[in-house]
C-alpha positions in Angstrom: -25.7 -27.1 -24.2 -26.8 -25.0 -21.2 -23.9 -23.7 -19.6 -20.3 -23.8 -19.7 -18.5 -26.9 -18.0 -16.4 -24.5 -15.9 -19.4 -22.0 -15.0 -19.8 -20.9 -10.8 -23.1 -21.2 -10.1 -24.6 -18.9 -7.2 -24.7 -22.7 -5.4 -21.1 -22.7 -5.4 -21.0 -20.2 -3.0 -20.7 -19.5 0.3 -21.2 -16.0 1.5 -20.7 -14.6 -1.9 -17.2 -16.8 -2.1 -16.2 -19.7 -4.0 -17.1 -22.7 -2.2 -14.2 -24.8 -3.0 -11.9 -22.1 -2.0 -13.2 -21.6 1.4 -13.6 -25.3 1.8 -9.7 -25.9 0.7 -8.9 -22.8 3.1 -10.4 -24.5 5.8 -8.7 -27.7 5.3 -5.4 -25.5 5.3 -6.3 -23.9 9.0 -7.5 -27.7 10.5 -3.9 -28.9 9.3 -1.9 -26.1 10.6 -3.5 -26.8 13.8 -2.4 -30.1 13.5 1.0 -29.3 13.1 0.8 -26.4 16.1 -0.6 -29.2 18.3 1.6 -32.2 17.0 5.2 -32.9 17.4 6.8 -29.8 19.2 10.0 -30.7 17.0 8.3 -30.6 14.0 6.7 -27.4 14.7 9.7 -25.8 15.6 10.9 -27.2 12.2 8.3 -25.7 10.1 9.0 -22.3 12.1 12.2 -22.2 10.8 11.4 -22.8 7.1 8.6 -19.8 7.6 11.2 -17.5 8.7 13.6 -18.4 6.0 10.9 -17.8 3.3 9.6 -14.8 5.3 13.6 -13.4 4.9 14.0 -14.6 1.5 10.6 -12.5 0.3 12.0 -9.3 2.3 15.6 -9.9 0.7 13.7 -9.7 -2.9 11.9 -6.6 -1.8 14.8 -4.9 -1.2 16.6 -5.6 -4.1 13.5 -4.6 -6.1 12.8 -1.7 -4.4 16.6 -0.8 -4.5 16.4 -1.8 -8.2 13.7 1.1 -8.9 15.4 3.5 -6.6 18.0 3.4 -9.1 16.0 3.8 -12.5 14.1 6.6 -10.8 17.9 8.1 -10.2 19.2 7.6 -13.8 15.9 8.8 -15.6 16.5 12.0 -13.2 20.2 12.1 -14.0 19.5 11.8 -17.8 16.8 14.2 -17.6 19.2 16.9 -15.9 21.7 16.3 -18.5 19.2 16.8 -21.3 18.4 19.7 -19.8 22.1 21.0 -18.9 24.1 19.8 -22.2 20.7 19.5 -25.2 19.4 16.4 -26.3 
């Protein structure tokens, strides 16, 4: 066999990208302005379910990044009292 099945040829490009990846991102702009210029309700809608993602994602940063915060703290803690009171 010549080839794999799965293989990207330099054809399945376009400027140096995956075809079908630009091809499905452009499918994805055409329908979101669809929905910008369709039903103003439905719009508004979708709005809303953007911002609830957008607030759930910064909600699991936080915790994450408070999550490390803490780690760091204990590993310094634990390292002090190593240092203060032997291992």
């Amino acid at each position: 066999m010549s080839g794999d099945c799965c293989e990207v040829s330099k054809s399945d490009k376009i400027n140096g990208y995956d075809s079908w990846e630009v091809r499905s991102k452009a499918d994805t702009l055409i329908e979101a302005e669809e929905i910008k210029n369709g039903d103003a309700k439905f719009y508004k809608t979708v709005l809303a379910e953007v911002q609830k993602k957008a607030t759930a994602a910064q909600e699991a940063a936080d915790k994450k990044k408070t999550a490390a915060d803490s780690i760091k703290l204990e590993r310094k803690v634990d390292k002090k009292l190593k240092k203060t009171f032997g291992a």
